[in-house]
C-alpha positions as protocol buffer text, in pm:
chain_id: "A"
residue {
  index: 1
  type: UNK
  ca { x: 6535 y: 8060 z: 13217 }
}
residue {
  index: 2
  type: UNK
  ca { x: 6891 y: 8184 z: 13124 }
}
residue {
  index: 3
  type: UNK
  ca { x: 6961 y: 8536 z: 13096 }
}
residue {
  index: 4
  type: UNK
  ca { x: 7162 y: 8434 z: 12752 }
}
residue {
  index: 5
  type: UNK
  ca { x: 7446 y: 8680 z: 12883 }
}
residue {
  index: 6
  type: UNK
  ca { x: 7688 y: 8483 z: 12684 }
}
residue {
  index: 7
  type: UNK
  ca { x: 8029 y: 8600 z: 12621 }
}
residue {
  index: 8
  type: UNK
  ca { x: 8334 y: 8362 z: 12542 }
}
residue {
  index: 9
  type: UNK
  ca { x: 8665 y: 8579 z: 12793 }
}
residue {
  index: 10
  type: UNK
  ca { x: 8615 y: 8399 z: 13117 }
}
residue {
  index: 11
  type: UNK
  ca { x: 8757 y: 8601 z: 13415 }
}
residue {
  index: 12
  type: UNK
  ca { x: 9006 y: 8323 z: 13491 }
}
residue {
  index: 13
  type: UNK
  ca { x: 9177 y: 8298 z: 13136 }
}
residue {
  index: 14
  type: UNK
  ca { x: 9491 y: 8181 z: 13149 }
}
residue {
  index: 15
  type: UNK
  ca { x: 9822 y: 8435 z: 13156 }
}
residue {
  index: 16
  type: UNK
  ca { x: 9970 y: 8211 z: 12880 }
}
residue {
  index: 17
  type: UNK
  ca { x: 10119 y: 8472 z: 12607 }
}
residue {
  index: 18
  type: UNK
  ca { x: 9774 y: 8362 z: 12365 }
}
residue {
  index: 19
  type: UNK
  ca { x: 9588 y: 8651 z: 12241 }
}
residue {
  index: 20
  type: UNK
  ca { x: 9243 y: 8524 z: 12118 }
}
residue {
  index: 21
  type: UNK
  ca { x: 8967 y: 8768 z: 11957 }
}
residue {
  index: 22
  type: UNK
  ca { x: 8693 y: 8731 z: 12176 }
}
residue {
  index: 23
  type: UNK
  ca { x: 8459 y: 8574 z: 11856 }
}
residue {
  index: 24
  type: UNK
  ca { x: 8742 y: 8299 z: 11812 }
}
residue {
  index: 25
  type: UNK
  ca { x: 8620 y: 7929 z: 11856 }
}
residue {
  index: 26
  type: UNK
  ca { x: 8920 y: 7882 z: 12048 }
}
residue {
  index: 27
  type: UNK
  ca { x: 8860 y: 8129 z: 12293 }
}
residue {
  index: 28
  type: UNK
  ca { x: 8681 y: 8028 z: 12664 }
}
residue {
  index: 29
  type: UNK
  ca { x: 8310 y: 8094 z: 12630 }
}
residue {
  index: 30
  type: UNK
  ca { x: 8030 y: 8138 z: 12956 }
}
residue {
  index: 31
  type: UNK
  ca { x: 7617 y: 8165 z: 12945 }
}
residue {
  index: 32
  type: UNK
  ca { x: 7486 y: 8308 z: 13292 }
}
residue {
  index: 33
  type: UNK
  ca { x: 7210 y: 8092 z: 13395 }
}
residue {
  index: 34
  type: UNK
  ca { x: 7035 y: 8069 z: 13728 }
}
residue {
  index: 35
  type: UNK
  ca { x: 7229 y: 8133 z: 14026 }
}
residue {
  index: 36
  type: UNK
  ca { x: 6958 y: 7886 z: 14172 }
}
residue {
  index: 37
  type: UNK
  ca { x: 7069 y: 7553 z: 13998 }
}
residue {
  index: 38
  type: UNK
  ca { x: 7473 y: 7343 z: 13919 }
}
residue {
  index: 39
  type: UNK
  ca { x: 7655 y: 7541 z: 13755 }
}
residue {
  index: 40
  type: UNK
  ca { x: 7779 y: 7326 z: 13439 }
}
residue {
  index: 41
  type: UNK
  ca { x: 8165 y: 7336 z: 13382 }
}
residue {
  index: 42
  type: UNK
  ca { x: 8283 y: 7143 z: 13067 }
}
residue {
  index: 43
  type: UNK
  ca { x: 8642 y: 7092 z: 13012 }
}
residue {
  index: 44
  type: UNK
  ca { x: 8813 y: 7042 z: 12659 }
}
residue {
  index: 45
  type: UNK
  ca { x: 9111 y: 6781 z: 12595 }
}
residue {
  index: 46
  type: UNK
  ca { x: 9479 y: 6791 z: 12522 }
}
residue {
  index: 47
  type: UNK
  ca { x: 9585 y: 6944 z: 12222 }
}
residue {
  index: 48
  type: UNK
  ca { x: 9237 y: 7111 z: 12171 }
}
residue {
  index: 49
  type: UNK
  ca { x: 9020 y: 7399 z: 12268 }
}
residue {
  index: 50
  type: UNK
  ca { x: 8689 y: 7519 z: 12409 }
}
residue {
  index: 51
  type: UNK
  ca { x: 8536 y: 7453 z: 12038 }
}
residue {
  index: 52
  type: UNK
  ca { x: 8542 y: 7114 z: 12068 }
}
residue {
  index: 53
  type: UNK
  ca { x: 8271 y: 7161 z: 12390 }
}
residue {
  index: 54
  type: UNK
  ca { x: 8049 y: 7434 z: 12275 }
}
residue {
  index: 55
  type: UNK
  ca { x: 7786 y: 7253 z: 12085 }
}
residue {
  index: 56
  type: UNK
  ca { x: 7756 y: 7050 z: 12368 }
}
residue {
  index: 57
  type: UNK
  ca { x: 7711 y: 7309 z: 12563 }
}
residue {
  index: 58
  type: UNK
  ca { x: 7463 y: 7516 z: 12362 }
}
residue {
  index: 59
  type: UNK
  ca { x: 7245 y: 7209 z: 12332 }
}
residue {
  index: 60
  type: UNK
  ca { x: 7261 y: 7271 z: 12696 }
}
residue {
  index: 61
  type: UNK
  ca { x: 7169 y: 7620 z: 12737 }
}
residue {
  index: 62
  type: UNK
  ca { x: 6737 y: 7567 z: 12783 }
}
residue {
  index: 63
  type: UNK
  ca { x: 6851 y: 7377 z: 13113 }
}
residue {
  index: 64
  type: UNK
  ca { x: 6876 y: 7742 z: 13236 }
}
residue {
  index: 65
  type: UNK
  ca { x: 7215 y: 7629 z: 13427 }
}
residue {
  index: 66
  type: UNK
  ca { x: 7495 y: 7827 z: 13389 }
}
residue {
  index: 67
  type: UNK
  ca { x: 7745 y: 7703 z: 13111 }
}
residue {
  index: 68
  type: UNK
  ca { x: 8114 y: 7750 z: 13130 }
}
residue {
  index: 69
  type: UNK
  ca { x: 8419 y: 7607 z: 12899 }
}
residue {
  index: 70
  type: UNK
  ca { x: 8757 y: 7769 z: 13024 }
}
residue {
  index: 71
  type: UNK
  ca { x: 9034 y: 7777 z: 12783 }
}
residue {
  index: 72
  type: UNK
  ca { x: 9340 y: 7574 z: 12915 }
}
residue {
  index: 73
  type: UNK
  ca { x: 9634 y: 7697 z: 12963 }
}
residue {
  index: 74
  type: UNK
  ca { x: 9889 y: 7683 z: 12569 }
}
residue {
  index: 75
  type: UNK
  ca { x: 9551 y: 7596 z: 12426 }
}
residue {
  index: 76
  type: UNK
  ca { x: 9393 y: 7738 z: 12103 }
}
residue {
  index: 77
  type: UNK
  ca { x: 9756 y: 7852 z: 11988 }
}
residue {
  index: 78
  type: UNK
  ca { x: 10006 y: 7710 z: 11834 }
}
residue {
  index: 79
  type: UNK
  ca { x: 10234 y: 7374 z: 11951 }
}
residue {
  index: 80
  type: UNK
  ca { x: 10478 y: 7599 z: 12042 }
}
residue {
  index: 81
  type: UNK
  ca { x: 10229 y: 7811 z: 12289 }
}
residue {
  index: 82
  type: UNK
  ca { x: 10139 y: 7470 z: 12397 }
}
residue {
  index: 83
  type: UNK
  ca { x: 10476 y: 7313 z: 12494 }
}
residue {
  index: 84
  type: UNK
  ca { x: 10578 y: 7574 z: 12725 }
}
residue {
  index: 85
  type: UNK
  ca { x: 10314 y: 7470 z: 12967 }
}
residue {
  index: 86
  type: UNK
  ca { x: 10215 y: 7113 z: 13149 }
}
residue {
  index: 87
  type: UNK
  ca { x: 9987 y: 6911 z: 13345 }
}
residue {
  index: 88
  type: UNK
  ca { x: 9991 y: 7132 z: 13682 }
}
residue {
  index: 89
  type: UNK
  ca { x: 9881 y: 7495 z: 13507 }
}
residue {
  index: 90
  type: UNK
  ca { x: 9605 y: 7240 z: 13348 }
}
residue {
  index: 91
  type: UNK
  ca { x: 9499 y: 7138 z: 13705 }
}
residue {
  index: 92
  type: UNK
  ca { x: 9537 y: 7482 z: 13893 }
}
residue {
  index: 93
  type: UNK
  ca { x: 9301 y: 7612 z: 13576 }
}
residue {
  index: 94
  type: UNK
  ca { x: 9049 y: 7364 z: 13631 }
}
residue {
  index: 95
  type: UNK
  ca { x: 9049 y: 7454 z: 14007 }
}
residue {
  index: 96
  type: UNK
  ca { x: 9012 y: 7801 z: 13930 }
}
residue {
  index: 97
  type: UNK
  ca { x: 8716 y: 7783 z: 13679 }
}
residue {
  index: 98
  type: UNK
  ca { x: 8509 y: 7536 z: 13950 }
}
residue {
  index: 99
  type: UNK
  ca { x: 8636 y: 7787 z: 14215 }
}
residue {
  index: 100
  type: UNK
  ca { x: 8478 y: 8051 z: 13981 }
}
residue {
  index: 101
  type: UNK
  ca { x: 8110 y: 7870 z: 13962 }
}
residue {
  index: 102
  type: UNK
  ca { x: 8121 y: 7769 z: 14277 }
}
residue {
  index: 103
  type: UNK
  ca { x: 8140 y: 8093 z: 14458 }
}
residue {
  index: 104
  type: UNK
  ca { x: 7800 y: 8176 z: 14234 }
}
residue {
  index: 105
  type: UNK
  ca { x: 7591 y: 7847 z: 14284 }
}
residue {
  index: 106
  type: UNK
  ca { x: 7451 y: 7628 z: 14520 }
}
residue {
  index: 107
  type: UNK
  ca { x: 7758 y: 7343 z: 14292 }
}
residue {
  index: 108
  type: UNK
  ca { x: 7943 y: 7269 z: 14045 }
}
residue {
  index: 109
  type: UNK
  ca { x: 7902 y: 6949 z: 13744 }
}
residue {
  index: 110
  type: UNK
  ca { x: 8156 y: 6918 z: 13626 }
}
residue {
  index: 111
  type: UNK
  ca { x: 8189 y: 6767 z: 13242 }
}
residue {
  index: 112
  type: UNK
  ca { x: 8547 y: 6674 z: 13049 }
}
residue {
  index: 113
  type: UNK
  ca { x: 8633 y: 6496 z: 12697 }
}
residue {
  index: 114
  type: UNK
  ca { x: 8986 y: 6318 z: 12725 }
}
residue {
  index: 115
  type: UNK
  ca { x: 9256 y: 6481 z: 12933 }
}
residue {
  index: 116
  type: UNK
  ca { x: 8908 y: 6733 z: 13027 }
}
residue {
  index: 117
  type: UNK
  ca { x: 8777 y: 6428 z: 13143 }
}
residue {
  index: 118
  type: UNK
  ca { x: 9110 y: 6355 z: 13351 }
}
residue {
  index: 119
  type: UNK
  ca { x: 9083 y: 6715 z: 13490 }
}
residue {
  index: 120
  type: UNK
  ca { x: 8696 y: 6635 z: 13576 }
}
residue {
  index: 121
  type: UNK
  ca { x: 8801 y: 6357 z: 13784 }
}
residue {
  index: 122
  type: UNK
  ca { x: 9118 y: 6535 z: 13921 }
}
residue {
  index: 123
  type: UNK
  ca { x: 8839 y: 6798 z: 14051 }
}
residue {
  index: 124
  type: UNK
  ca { x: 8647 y: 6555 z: 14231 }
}
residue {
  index: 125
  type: UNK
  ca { x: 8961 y: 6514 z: 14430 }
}
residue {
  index: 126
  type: UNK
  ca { x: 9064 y: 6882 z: 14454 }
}
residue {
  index: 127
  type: UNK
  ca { x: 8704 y: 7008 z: 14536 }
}
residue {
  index: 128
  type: UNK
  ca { x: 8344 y: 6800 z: 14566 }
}
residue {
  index: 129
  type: UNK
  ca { x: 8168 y: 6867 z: 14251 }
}
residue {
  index: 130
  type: UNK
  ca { x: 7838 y: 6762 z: 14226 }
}
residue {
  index: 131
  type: UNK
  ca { x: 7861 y: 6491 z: 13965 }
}
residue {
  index: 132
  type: UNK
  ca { x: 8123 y: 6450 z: 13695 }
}
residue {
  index: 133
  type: UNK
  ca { x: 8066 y: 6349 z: 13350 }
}
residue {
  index: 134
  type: UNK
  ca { x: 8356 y: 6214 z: 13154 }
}
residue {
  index: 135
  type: UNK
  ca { x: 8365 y: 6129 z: 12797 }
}
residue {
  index: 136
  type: UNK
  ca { x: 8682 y: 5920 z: 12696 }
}
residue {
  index: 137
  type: UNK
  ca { x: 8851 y: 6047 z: 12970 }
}
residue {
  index: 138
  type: UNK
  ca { x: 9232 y: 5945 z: 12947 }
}
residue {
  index: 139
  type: UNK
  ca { x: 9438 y: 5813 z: 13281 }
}
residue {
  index: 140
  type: UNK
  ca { x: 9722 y: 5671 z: 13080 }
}
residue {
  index: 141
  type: UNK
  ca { x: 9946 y: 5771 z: 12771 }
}
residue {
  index: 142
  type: UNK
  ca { x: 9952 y: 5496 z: 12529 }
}
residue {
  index: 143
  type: UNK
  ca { x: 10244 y: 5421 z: 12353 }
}
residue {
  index: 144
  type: UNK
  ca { x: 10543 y: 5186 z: 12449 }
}
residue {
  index: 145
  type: UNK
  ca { x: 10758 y: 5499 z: 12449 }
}
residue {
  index: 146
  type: UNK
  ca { x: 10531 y: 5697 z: 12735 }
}
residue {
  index: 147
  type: UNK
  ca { x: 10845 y: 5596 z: 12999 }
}
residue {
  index: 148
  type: UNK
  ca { x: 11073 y: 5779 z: 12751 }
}
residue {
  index: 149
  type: UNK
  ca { x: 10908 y: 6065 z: 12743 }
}
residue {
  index: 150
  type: UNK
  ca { x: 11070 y: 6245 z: 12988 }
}
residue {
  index: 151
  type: UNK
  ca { x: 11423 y: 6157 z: 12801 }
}
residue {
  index: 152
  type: UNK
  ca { x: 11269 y: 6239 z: 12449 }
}
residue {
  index: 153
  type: UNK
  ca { x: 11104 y: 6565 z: 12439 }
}
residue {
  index: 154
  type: UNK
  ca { x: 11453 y: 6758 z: 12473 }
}
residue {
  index: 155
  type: UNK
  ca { x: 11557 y: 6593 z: 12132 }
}
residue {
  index: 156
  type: UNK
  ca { x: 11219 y: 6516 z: 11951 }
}
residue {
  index: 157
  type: UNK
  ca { x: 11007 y: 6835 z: 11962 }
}
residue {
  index: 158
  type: UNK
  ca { x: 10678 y: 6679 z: 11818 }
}
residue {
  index: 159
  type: UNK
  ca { x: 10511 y: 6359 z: 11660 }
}
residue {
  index: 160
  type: UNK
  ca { x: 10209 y: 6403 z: 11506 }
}
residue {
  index: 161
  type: UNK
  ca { x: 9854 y: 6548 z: 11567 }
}
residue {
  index: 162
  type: UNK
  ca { x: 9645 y: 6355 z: 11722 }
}
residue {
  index: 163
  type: UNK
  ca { x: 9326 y: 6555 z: 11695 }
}
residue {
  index: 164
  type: UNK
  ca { x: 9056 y: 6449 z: 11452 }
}
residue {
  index: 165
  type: UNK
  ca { x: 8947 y: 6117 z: 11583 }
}
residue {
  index: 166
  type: UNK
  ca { x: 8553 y: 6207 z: 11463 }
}
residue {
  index: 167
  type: UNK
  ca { x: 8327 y: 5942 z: 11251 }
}
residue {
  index: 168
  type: UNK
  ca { x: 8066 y: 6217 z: 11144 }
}
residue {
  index: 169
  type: UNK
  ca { x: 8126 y: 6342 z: 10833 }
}
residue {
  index: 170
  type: UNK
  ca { x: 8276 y: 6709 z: 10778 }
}
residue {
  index: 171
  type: UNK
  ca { x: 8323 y: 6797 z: 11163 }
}
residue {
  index: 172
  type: UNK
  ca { x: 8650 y: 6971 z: 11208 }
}
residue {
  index: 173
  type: UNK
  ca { x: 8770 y: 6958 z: 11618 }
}
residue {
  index: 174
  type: UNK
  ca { x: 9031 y: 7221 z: 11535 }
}
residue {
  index: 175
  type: UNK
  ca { x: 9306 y: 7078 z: 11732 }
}
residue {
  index: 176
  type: UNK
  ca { x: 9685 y: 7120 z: 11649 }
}
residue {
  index: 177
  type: UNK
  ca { x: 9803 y: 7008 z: 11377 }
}
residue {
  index: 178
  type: UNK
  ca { x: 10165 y: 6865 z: 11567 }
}
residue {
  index: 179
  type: UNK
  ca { x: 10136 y: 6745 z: 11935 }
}
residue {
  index: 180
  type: UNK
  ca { x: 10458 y: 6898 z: 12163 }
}
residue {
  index: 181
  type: UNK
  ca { x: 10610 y: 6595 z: 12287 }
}
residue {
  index: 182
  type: UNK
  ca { x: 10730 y: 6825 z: 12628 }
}
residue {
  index: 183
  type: UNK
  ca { x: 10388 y: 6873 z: 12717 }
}
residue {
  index: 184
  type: UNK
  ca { x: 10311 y: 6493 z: 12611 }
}
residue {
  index: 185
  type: UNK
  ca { x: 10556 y: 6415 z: 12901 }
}
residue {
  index: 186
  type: UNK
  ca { x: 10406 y: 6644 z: 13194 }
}
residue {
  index: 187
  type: UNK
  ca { x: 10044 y: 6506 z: 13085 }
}
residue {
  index: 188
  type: UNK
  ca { x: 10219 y: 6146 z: 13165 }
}
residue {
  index: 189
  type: UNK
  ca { x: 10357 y: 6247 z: 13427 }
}
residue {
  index: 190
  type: UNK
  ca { x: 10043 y: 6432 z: 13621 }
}
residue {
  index: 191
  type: UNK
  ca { x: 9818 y: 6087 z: 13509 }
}
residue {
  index: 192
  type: UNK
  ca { x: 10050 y: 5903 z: 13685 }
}
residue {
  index: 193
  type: UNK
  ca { x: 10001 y: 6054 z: 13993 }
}
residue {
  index: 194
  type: UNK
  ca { x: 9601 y: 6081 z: 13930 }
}
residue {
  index: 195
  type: UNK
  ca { x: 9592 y: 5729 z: 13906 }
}
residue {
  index: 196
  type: UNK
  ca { x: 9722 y: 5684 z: 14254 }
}
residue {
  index: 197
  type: UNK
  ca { x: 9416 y: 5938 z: 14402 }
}
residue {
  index: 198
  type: UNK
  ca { x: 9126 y: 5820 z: 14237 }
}
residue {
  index: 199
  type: UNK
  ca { x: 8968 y: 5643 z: 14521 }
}
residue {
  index: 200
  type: UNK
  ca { x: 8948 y: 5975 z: 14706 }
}
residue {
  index: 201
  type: UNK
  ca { x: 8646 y: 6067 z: 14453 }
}
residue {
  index: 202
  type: UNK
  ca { x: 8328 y: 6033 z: 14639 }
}
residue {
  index: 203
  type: UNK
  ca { x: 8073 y: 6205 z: 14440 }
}
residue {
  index: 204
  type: UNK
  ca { x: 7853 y: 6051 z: 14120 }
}
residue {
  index: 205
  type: UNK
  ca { x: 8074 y: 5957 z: 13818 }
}
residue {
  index: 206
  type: UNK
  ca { x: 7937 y: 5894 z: 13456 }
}
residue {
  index: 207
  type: UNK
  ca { x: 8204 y: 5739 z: 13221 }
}
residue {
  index: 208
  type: UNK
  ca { x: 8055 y: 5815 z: 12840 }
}
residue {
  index: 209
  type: UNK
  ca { x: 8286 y: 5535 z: 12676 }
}
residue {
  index: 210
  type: UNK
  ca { x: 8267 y: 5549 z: 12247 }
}
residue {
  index: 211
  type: UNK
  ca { x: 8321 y: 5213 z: 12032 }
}
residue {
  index: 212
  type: UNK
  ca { x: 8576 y: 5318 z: 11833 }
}
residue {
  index: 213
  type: UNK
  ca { x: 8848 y: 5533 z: 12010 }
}
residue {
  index: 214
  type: UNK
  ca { x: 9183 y: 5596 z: 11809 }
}
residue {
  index: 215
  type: UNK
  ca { x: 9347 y: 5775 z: 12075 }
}
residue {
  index: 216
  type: UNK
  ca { x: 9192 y: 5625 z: 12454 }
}
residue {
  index: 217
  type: UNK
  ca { x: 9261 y: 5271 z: 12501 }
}
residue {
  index: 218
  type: UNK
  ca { x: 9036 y: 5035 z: 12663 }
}
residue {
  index: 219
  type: UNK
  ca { x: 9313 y: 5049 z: 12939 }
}
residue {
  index: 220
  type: UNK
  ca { x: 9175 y: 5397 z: 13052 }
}
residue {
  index: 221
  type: UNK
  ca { x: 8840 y: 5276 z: 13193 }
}
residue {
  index: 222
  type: UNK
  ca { x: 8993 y: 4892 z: 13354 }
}
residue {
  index: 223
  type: UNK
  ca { x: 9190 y: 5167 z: 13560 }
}
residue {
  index: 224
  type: UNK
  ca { x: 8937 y: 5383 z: 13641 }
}
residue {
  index: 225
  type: UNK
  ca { x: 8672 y: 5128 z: 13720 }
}
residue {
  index: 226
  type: UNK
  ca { x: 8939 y: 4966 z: 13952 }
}
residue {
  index: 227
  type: UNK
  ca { x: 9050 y: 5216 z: 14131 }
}
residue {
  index: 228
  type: UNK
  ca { x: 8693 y: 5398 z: 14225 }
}
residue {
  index: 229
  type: UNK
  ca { x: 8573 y: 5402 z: 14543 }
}
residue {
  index: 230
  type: UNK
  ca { x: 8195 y: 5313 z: 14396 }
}
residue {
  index: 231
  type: UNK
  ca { x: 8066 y: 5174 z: 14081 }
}
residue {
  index: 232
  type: UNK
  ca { x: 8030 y: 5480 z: 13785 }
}
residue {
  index: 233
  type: UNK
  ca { x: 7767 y: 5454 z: 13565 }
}
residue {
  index: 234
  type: UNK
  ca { x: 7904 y: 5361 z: 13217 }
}
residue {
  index: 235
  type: UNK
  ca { x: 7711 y: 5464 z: 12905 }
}
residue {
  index: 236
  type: UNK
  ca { x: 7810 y: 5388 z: 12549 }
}
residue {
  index: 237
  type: UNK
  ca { x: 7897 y: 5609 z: 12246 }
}
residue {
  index: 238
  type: UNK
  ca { x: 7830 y: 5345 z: 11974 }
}
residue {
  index: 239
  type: UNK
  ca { x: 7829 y: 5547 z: 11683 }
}
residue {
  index: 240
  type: UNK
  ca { x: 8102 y: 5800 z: 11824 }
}
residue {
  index: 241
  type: UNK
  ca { x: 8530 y: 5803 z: 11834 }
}
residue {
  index: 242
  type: UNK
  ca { x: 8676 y: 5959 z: 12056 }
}
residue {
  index: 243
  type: UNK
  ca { x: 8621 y: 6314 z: 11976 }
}
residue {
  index: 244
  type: UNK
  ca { x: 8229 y: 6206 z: 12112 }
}
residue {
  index: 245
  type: UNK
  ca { x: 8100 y: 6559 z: 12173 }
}
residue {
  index: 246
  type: UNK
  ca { x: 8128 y: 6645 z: 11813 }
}
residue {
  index: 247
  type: UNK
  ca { x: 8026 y: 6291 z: 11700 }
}
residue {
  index: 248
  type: UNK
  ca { x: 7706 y: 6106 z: 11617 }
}
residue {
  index: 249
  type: UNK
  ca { x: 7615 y: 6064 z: 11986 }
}
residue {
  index: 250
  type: UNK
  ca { x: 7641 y: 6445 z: 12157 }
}
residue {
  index: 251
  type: UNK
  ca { x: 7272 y: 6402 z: 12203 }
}
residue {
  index: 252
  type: UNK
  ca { x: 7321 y: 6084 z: 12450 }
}
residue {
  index: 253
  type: UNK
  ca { x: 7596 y: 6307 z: 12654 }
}
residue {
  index: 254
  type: UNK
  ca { x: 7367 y: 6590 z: 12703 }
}
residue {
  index: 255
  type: UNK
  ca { x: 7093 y: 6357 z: 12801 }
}
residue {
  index: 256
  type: UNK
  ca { x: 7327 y: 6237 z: 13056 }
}
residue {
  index: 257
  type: UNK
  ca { x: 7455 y: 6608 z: 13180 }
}
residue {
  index: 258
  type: UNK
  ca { x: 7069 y: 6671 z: 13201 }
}
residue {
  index: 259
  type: UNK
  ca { x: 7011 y: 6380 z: 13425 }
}
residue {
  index: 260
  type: UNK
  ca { x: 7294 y: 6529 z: 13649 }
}
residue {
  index: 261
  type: UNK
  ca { x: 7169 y: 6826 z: 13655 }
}
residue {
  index: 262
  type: UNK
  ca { x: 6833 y: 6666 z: 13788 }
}
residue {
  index: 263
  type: UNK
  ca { x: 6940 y: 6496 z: 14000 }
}
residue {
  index: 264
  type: UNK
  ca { x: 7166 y: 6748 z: 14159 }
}
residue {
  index: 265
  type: UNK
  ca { x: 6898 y: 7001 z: 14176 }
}
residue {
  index: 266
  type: UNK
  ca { x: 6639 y: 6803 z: 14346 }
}
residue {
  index: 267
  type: UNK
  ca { x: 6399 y: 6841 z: 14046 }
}
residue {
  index: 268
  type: UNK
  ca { x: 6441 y: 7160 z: 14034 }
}
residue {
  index: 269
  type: UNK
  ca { x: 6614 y: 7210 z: 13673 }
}
């Protein structure tokens, strides 16, 4: 079982200027679990924070794996905090919290919602996870002005939020309330080049797709289903947008992090 040492500072938090109390939602949270089994990284989208994957993750917590959501770097602050950083700090983070459960257990799964779910598969090029999970994961900005980014952001600071996207009734994601069009541009930029290494991913993919996405296009998956080495398993969100791991269907992503997790240890979790 896990040792429910559960604290939310993970050692690798990002050197970003944000100053979080440690019972924020916002702030990166970590169960110990058995240094036996996967260890079970989950990684939250743009614009948002480690709240948006802790419910998930506590739903998790009898698997007795260990549980870890890392804070991204300019996330859980303001727009401002978040402009000032880009796509690469996002990466190197993500490298450094798998590089963080790795060194403890036997591997890694690792599980990401939106641009998470672009880091997930960005880490099964970087490192060799045991399985990645990805719920709406996003491998394209999409809007006709996404080229123009890069000549925008130095005039247009912001457009708006695009946090929310949830059908279930009174479930705030707590993202920020105007997106930085700067970091908009880097996260277009690093896709770009994502796109072009996807085929080096050799280990199991799950792609949890919703029914009703306001902010991932259908374009997302075409790309990522054409440019995989091997088939991913594809499971639908039918009652879920694109905010899915506070939506009507968290229960059929953990079932599907579970099955991982089986898998990965042999029977053993």
């Amino acid at each position: 079982m896990a040792s429910h040492d559960t604290h939310r500072q993970s050692q690798t938090a990002p050197d970003d200027g944000i100053s979080l109390p440690p019972d924020s939602p916002h702030s990166a949270w970590h169960q110990r679990g058995s240094a036996a089994l996967p260890a079970i990284l989950l990684l939250h989208g743009f614009t948002g924070s480690p709240s948006s994957m802790r419910p998930l993750a506590e739903s998790l917590s009898d698997t007795s794996a260990t549980l870890s959501i890392p804070r991204l770097p300019g996330h859980g602050g303001t727009w401002q905090q978040l402009r000032k950083t880009g796509w690469d700090q996002w990466r190197q983070a993500a490298i450094a919290a798998y590089d963080e459960a790795a060194d403890e257990h036997p591997g890694v799964i690792v599980v990401g919602q939106s641009m998470g779910g672009a880091l997930a598969l960005a880490l099964g090029i970087d490192r060799r996870p045991e399985a990645i999970v990805t719920v709406n994961p996003a491998l394209h900005v999409d809007s006709p002005l996404a080229p123009a980014l890069p000549l925008l952001w130095p005039f247009v600071a912001t457009i708006p939020s695009i946090g929310g996207d949830i059908e279930k009734p009174g479930v705030i994601e707590g993202a920020n309330d105007r997106t930085p069009v700067r970091a908009v541009a880097s996260m277009h930029r690093g896709l770009a080049g994502l796109r072009e290494e996807l085929w080096m991913i050799d280990c199991p993919v799950t792609v949890c797709l919703s029914g009703r996405d306001g902010v991932v296009s259908p374009r997302s998956f075409r790309t990522l289903r054409s440019r995989l080495s091997s088939s991913a398993r594809t499971v639908a969100l039918r009652r879920s947008r694109h905010v899915a791991t506070l939506d009507h269907d968290a229960d059929v992503i953990a079932g599907e992090i579970r099955r991982a997790l089986q898998e990965s240890a042999g029977g053993a979790a």
